[in-house]
GUDRENLUM-777422 format. One record per residue (C-alpha): residue in one letter; x, y, z. Coordinates in steps of 0.001 Angstrom, whole numbers, plus 524288, in hexadecimal, padded with zeros to 5 digits. Example, Ala and Ser with C-alpha at 12.3 -4.5 7.8 and 13.67 -1.06 7.14 Angstrom:
<rs>
A8300C7EE6C81E78/S835667FBDC81BE4/
</rs>
This chain:
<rs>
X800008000080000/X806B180CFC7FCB3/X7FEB88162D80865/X7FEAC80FAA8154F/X7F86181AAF81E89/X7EE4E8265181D89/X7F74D833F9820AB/X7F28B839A082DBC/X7F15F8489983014/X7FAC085058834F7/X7F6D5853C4842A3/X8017785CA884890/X7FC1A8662C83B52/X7EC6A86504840D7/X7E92385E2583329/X7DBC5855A583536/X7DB988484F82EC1/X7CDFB84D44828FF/X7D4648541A81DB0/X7E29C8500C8185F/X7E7F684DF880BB4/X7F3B3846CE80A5C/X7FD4B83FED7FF05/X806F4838017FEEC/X80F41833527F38E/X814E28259A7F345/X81EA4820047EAD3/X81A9F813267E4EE/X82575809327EA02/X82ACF802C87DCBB/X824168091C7D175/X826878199A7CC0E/X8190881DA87D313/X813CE8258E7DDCC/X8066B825CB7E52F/X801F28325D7EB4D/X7F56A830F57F3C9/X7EEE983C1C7F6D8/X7E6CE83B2C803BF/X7DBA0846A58078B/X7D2E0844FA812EB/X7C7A28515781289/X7BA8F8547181879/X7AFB384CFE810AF/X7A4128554180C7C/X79857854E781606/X78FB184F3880CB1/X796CC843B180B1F/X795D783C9381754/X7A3E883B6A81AA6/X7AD7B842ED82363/X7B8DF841EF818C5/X7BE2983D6380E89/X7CBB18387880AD6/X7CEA483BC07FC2F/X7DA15832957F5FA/X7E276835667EAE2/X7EB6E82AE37E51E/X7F67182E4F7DA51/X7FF05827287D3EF/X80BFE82BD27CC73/X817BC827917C69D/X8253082C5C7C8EE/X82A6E8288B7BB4D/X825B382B177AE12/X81E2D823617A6C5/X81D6D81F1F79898/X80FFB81E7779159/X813048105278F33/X812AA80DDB79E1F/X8099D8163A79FF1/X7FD4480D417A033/X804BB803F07AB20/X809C9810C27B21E/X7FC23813987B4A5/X7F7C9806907B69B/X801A08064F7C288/X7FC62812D57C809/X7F15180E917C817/X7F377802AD7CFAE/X7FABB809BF7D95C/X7F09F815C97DBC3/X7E5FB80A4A7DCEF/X7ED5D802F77E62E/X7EF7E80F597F003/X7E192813447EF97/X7DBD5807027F1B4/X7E70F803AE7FC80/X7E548810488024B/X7D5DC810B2802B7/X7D656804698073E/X7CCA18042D815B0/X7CC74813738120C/X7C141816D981AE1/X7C9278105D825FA/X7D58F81709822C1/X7D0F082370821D4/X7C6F28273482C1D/
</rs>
């Protein structure tokens, strides 16, 4: 699994864990890419029901350039690897995130 935790507020600075945004980008261990996971935690709207709502974005790049002959497995890879974050990091979201 490339993310193993949620990122906790800083405290000391008086920042609530009701509204963050946070990123992180990871090196892919073996292969010319790099995730960057965006993280943003923010007041829902009334209307909806809930008391937030966490808003994930997942991108994939490569470090290298890349031929339009590899292009088609290039993105095929990419692919795999922003699926496999999401669905390994929403995994049990509504636990992980409360």
């Amino acid at each position: 699994m490339f993310v193993q935790q949620v990122p906790l507020p800083l405290q000391g600075l008086g920042l609530r864990s009701e509204s963050f945004f946070h990123q992180d980008t990871i090196p892919v261990r073996g292969c010319p890419f790099e995730v960057r996971l965006i993280r943003a935690m923010q007041p829902a709207a009334e209307a909806s029901g809930c008391k937030q709502q966490l808003i994930v974005d997942i991108d994939v790049s490569t470090t290298v350039a890349v031929t339009l002959d590899e292009l088609d497995a290039t993105l095929e890879q990419m692919r795999y690897i922003k699926n496999t974050v999401f669905f390994g990091y929403m995994k049990d979201a509504e636990q992980r995130f409360k």
